[in-house]
N, C-alpha and C positions, 0 to 999 in steps of 0.2 A: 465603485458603485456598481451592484449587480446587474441595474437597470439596464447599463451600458459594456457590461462585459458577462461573459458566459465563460463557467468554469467546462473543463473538462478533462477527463482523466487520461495520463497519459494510455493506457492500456485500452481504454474503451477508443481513442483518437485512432489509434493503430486496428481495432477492429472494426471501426466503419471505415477507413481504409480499405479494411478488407473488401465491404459488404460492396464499395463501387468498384470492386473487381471481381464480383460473383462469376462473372462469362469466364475471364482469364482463369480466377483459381477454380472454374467447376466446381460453385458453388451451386447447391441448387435450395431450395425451400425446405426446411425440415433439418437441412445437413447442419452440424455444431462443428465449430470451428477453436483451438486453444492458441490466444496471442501470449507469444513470451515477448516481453518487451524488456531485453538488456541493457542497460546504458553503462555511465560510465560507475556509478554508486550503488545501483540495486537493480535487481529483477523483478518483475511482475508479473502474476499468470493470471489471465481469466479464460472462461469459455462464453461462447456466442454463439446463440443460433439464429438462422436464416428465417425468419418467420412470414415472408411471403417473396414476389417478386419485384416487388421497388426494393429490398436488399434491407430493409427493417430486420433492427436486430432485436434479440431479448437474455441478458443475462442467465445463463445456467446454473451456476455456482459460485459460490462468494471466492473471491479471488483470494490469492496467495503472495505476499512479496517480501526479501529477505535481503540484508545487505551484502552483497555477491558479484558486484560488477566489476567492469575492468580495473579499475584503482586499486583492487585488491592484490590484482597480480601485478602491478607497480612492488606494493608494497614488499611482496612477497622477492622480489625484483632486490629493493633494497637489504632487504634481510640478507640477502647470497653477499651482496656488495658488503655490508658490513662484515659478514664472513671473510671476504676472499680480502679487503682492504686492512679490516682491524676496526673493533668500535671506535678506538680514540683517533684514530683517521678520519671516519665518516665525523664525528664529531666538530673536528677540529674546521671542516670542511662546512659544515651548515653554521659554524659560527663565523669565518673569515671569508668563505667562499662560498654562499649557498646558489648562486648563479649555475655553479659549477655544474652543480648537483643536480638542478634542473637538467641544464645539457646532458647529462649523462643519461636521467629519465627519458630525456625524447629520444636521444641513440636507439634507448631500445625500446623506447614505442616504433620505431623501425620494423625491428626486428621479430616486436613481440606481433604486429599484424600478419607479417609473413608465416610465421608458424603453423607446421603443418601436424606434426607429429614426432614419438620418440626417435621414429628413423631419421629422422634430418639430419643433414649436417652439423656442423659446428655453426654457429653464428658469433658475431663480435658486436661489442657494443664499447664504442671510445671512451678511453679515460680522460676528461677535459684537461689541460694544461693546470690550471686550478688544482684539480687534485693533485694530478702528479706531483705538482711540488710541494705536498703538504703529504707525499706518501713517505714513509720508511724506505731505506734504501732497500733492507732486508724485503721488504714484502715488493718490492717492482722485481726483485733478484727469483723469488717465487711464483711470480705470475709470467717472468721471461723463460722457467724452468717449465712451467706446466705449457704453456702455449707458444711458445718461440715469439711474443709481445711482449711488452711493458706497458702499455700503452692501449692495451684492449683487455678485455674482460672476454675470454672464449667462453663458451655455453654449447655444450652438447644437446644433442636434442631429447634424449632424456632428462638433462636438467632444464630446457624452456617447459616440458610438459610437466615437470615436478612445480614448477611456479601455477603453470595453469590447473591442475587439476583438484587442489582443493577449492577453489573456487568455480571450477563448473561443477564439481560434485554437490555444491551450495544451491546452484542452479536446478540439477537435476532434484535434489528435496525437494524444492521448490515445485518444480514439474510433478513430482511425483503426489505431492501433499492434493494438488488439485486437481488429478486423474481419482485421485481416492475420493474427494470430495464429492464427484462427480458421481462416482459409481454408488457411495452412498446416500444419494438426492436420488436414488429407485428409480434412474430412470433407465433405459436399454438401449435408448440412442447410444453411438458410439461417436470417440473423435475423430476425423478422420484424417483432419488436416491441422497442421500446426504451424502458423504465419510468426517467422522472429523476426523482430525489429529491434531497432537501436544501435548505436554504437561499437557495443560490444559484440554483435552477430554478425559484424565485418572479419570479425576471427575465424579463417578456415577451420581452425583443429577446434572451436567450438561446437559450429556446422558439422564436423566430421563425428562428433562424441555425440551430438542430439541424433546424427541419420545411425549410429550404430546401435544405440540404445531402443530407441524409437522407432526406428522402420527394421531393424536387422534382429536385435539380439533377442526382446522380448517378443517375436511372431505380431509385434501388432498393426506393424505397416501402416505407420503412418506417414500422410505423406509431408513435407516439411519444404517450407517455399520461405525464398527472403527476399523480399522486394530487393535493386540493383539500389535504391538509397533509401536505405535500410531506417538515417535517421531521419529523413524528406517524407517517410511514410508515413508519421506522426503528426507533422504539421501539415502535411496536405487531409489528413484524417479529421483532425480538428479544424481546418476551415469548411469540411464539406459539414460537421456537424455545428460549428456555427450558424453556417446556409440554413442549415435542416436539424433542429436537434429533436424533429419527432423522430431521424434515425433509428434511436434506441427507444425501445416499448416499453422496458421494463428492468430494473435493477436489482443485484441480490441485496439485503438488510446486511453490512459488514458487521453491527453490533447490533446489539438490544439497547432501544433508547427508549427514554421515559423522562420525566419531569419526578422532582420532589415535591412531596405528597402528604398529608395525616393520613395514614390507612387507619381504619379502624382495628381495634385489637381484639380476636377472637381468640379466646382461653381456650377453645376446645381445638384450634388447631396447632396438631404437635409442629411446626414451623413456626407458628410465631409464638407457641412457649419457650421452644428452644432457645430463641431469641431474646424474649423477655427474660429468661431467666440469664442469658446472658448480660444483658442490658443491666439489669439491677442487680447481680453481682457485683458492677464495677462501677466508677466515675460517671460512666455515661445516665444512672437512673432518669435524666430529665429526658431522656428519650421517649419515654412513654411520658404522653400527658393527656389533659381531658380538654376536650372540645366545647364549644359554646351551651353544647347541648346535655353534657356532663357526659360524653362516653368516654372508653379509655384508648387513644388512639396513638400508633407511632409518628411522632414530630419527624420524623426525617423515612420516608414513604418513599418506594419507588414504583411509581406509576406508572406503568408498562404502556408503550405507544407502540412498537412494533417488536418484531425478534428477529433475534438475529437467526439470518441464515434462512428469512422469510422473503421470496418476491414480491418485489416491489411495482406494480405500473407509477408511468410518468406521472399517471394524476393522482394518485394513491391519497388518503387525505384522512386521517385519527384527528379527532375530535377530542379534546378535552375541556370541564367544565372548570370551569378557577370561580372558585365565594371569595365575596369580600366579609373580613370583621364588620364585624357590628360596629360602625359608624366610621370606618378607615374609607381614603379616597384613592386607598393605593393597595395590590396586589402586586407579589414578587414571584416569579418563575424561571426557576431553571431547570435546564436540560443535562443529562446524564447518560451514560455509555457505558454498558455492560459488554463483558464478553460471556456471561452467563445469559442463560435460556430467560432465566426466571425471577431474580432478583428480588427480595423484599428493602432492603434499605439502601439507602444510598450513602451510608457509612460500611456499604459490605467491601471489603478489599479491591473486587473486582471493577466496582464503580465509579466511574472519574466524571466529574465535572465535563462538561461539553464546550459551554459558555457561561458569559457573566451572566445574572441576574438580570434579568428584563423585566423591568417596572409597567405593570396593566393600571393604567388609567381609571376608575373608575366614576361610567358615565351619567350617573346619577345616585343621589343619597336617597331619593324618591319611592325610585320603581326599579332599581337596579341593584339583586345584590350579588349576580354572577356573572361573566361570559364564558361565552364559547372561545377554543382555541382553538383554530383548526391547525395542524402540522402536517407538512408533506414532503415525507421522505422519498419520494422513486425519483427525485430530480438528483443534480451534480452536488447540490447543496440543502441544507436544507431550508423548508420556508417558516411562518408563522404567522398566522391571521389571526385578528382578534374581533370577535362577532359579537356585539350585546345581547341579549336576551331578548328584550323587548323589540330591538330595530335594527336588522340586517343592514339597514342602509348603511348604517353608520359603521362600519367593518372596515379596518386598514391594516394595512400587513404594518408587521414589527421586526425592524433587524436585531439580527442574533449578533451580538458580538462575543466573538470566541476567543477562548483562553490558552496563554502560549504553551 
């Protein structure tokens, strides 16, 4: 129940983290801030800026997140294994012994936190009892030739960073995708600090690939700070913003939402003839049809309530009207999400569904034949109020239930 719990997003949790360390990180009011938030399955970037001195934030730029986290260099982990063991090995081993398997994973999550770079050592990571006896004689005889073991899997440190670097290179896209965003949103503030948390930013040679890039190689000198627990920053972030979630001012719009709609059909604009005539080329012709009033209008409309890539404040509030049919006690509205500016239908590719149908009540056959919807997206979630026409009083929010 919302009433009773408060969403928040991992990446915003980690920048009000920040904002109650303004003193520590020399933060000061005006300054913008980028949280990378790595964990174990994906990356997240947003930007933050310091908008006075209680440490109030306001969203910069619509964030960026991509699947990139540490699991991946697991994966990549097993890839060598299945190399260096034989697929029908590994195989044989996640069907008779996949316990093994596990063990052998955390050997070299070991190993894999320790990592520094291609100059390291060798590292070893245990071949479980498990495997061994389910290996070929010939391949224990090839891993005793390369390493002087049977019994360990050696890793040069060129090959630990051949594991990690497609997967920070994922990261740095990611970084890179919302510096551009950044610069694009015209403004000239600059970043100046970049706060990583999570899991995965316990990785020295990640740390070490963000300070080369970012404070060294590109002249941009940024400075780069990782709290000492890294994933404690998150959760102490989200309880200061449960405390306080006027923290954050203001949100970027991640999509373009709107509600399904009759738009009316104007013939004289080249968009929605394009559309019409695509419409009644094919199956779809009922798309267009006429309204009570006999106009020609598109049945499936997309009603633009914000855009993406638009800031949002907390209280932010689009208003939409919903008519009932002539003599119906019920109105249906749903909500939709663009990743396009502008959208006209909500059968256009880019358009998904948000949630189910939400059934408007209608409160009199009398004197009622529209309400108000108010929607407010600058929150964690979004809302929906529904206001009669005639009588404000009568106003009660509506839950959205959303679709898997």
């Amino acid at each position: 129940d919302s009433d009773d719990l408060v969403f928040v997003l991992e990446p915003e949790a980690a920048a009000v983290y920040g904002s109650t360390k303004v003193d520590e990180f020399q933060l000061v009011t005006g300054d913008r801030f980028m949280v990378v938030d790595v964990g174990g399955g994906t990356a997240d970037v947003t930007v933050h800026q310091v908008e006075n001195t209680q440490g109030q934030l306001s969203e910069v730029t619509r964030g960026h997140g991509s699947a990139c986290g540490s699991m991946f260099i697991d994966l990549n982990f097993l890839s060598l294994a299945r190399q260096r063991l034989g697929k029908e090995t590994l195989e044989r081993v996640k069907a008779k012994c996949p316990k093994a398997l596990s063990t052998m994973v955390d050997s070299f999550e070991v190993v894999k936190r320790q990592h520094l770079g291609p100059e390291d050592e060798e590292a070893y990571v245990d071949i479980p009892a498990g495997i061994q006896r389910l290996m070929p004689l010939e391949v224990a005889e090839v891993l005793e030739e390369a390493s002087g073991y049977d019994d360990q899997l050696c890793l040069t440190g060129r090959v630990m960073s051949s594991l990690f670097d497609p997967v920070i290179d994922r990261v740095l896209l990611c970084i890179d995708e919302v510096f551009q965003r950044t610069a694009e949103s015209g403004s000239e503030a600059s970043i100046d600090t970049m706060l990583v948390v999570g899991g995965f930013s316990q990785s020295p040679y990640l740390m070490r690939r963000l300070r080369e890039v970012y404070t060294e190689q590109r002249g941009l000198g940024v400075r780069i700070i990782s709290p000492d627990a890294p994933g404690a920053a998150v959760l102490a972030g989200a309880v200061h913003y449960g405390m306080r979630p006027s923290q954050v001012v203001s949100r970027i719009a991640r999509y373009t939402y709107g509600i399904g709609a009759l738009i009316p059909y104007d013939p004289e604009d080249p968009r929605h003839k394009d559309h019409a005539d695509c419409v009644l080329g094919s199956p779809l012709m009922s798309d267009i049809i006429r309204d009570e009033e006999g106009e020609d209008c598109f049945q499936h409309g997309f009603c633009r309530n914000t855009t993406i890539g638009a800031s949002l404040p907390k209280d932010h509030r689009v208003t939409s009207h919903v008519r009932f049919l002539s003599g119906s006690l019920h109105a249906g509205v749903r909500m939709h999400y663009s990743t396009d500016v502008d959208p006209l239908l909500t059968t256009e590719p880019t358009v998904y569904p948000l949630g189910d149908y939400v059934t408007i009540e209608r409160p009199s056959l009398d004197v009622c034949d529209s309400v108000k919807v108010h929607f407010c997206f600058g929150d964690t979630e979004i809302h929906m109020r529904v206001v009669p026409e005639y009588d404000e009083t009568q106003a009660r929010d509506i839950k959205v239930h959303y679709s898997d």
